[in-house]
C-alpha positions in Angstrom: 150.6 -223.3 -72.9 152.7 -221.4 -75.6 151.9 -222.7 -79.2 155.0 -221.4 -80.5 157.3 -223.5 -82.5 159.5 -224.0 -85.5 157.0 -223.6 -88.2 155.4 -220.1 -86.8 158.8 -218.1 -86.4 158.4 -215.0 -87.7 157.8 -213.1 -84.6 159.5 -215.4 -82.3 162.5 -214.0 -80.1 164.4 -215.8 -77.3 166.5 -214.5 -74.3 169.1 -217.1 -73.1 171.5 -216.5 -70.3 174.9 -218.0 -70.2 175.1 -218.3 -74.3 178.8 -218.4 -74.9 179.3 -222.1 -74.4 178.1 -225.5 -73.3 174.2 -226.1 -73.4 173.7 -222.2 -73.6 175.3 -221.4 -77.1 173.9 -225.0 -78.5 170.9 -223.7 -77.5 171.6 -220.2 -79.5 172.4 -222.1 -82.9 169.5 -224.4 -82.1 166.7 -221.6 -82.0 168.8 -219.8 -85.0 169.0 -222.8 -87.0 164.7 -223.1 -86.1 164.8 -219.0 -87.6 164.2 -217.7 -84.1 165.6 -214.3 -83.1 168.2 -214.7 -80.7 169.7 -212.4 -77.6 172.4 -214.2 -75.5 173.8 -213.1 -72.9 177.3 -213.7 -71.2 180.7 -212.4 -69.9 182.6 -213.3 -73.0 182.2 -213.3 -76.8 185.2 -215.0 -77.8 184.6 -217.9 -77.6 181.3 -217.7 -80.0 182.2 -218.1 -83.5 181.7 -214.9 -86.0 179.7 -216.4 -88.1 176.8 -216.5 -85.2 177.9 -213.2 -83.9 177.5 -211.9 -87.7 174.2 -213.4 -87.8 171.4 -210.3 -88.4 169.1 -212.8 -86.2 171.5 -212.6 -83.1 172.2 -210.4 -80.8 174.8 -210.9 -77.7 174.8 -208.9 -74.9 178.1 -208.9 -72.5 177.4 -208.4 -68.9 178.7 -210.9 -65.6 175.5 -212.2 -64.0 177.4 -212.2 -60.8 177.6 -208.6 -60.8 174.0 -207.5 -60.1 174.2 -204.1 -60.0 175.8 -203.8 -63.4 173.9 -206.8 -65.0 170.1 -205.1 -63.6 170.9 -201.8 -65.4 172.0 -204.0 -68.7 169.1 -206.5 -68.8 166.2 -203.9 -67.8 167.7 -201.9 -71.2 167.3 -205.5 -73.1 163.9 -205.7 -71.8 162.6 -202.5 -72.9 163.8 -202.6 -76.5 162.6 -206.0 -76.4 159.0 -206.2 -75.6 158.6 -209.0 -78.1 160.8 -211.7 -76.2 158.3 -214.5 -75.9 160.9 -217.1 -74.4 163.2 -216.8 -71.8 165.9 -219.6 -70.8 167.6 -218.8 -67.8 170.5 -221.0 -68.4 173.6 -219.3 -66.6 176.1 -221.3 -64.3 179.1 -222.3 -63.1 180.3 -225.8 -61.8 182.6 -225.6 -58.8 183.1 -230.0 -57.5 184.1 -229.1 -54.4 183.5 -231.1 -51.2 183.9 -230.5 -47.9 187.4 -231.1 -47.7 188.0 -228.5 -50.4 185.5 -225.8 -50.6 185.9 -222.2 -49.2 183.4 -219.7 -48.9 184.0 -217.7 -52.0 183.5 -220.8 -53.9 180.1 -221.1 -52.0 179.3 -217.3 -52.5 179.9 -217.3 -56.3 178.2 -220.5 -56.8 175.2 -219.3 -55.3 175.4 -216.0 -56.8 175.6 -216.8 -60.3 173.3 -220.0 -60.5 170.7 -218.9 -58.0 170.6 -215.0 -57.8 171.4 -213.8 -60.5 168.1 -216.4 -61.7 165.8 -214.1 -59.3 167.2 -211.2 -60.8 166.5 -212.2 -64.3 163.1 -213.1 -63.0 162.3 -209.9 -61.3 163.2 -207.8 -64.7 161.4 -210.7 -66.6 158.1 -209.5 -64.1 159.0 -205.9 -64.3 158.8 -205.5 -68.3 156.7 -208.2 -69.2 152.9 -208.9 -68.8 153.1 -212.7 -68.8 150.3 -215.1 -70.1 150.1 -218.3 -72.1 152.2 -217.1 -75.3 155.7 -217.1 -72.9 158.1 -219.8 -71.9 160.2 -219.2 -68.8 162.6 -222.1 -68.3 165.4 -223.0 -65.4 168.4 -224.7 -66.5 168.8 -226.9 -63.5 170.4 -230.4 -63.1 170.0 -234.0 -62.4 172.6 -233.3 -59.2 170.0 -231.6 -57.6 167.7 -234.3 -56.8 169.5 -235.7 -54.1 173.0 -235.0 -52.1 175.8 -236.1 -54.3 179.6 -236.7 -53.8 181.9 -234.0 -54.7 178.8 -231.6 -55.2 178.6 -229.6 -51.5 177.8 -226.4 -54.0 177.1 -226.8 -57.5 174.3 -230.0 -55.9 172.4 -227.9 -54.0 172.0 -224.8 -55.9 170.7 -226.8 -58.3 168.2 -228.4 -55.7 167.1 -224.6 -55.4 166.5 -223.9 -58.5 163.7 -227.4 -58.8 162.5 -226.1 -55.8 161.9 -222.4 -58.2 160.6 -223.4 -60.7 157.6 -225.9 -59.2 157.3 -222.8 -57.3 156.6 -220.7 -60.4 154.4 -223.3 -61.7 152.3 -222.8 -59.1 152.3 -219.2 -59.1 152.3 -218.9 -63.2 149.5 -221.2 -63.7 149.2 -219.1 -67.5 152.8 -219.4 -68.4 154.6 -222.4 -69.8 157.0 -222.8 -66.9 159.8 -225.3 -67.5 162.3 -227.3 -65.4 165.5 -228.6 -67.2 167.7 -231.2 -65.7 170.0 -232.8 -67.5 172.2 -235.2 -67.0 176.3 -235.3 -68.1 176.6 -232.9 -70.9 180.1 -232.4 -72.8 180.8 -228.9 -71.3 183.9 -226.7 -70.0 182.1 -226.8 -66.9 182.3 -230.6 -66.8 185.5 -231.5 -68.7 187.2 -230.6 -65.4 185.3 -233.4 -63.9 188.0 -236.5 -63.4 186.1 -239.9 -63.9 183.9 -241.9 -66.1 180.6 -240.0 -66.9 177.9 -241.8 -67.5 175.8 -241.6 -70.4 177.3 -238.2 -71.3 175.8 -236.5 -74.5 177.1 -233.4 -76.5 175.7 -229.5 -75.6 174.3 -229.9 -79.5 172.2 -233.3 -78.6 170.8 -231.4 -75.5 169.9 -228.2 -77.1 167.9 -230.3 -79.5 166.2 -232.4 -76.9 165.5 -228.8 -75.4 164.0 -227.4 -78.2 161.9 -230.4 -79.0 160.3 -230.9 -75.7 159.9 -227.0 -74.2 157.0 -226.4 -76.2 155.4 -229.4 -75.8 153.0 -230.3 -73.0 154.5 -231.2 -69.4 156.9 -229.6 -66.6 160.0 -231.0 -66.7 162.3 -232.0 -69.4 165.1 -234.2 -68.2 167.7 -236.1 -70.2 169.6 -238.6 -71.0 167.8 -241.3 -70.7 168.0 -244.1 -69.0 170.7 -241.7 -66.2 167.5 -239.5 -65.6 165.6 -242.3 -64.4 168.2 -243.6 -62.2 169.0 -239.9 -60.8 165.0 -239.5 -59.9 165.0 -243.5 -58.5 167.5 -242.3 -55.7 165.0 -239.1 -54.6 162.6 -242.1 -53.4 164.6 -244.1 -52.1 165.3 -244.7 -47.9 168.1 -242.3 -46.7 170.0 -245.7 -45.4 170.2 -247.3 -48.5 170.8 -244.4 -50.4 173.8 -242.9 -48.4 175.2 -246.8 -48.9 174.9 -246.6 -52.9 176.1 -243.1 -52.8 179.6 -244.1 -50.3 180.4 -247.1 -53.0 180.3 -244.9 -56.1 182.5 -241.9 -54.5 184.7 -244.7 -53.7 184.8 -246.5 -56.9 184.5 -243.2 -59.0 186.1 -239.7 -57.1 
């Protein structure tokens, strides 16, 4: 298990994907803020502020994760004049609520592309450049909607499921390496401001990058929040297919 945390910085350097908003730049000013050395990585800049990007500590890399080709050539570079990264947070995303009414195959194909395979891609550079032991962290930004099949969620749901599915995987084959599932819950985010009901228990990118921080040292697999929604989210993965498909009908009725 890495030992690393915020009083033993000095050497400490972090790779996070997706960094230019939402959980993924909190998470940036959270490890700065901790006197971590930063590297995000994203499509756009402009919407971090200068005084991060003037920051001597960080370091932000533009590439589209959806473009592998281009985005293999730019990370492998990262990696090789980086062999100090001790922590990597595979956060990238996108959040598509389609159903099946509305989705199309693009949709499908992009969502797919950037939240699952452009995670393996990350990974296989991370395997490539790295010789991995206790000292690094390797963590999946995931989701609570990918415990079980939820309304309005026929992409963004089950690319999440995959990635769970990932990272107990890696834990399995990583025994060494402090492998970490993250699901939250309803964060404050573009991705979910476009989402048009009542979200429940929904906490700010800056309260989850500090739960983050907190916990992804600390002994365990999973860190999941907010709390009590994360308990309710994992009640519904045990519970009968009959009775769950009932709850689930009466809340995309009441709520989508």
């Amino acid at each position: 298990m890495q030992k690393n945390s915020s009083a033993n910085t000095q050497d400490s350097k972090v790779f996070i994907t997706g960094a230019s908003s939402g959980i993924g730049y909190a998470l940036c000013e959270e490890y700065l803020k901790q006197g971590w050395s930063v590297i995000g990585l994203a499509r756009d800049n402009t919407k971090i502020p200068p005084t991060t990007l003037n920051n001597t500590k960080f370091e932000f890399i533009k590439t589209d994760l959806a473009d592998f080709e281009s985005s293999k050539s730019i990370i492998d570079e990262v990696f090789k004049k980086n062999r100090n990264i001790n922590t990597f947070i595979l956060n990238a995303g996108i959040y598509i609520p389609d159903s099946f009414n509305d989705f199309n195959f693009e949709n499908a194909k992009l969502t797919f592309n950037t939240n699952v395979l452009s995670i393996y891609l990350s990974l296989e550079l991370i395997r490539k450049n790295f010789k991995l032991d206790s000292k690094n962290t390797i963590a999946l930004m995931s989701s609570t909607a990918g415990y079980k099949g939820l309304p309005k969620s026929i992409l963004y749901g089950p690319s999440k499921a995959a990635l769970i599915n990932l990272a107990e995987a890696l834990k399995i084959d990583l025994p060494k390496v402090n492998i970490k599932l993250i699901n939250p819950g309803f964060v404050e985010t573009p991705a979910t401001s476009v989402n048009q009901f009542k979200m429940p228990f929904l906490i700010s990118a800056e309260k989850a990058a500090k739960i983050i921080f907190s916990k992804i040292y600390q002994k365990g697999f999973e860190i999941s929040f907010p709390f009590p929604f994360n308990i309710l989210m994992k009640f519904g993965r045990i519970l009968p297919y009959r009775l769950y498909f009932k709850i689930a009908k009466r809340i995309s009725n009441n709520n989508f």
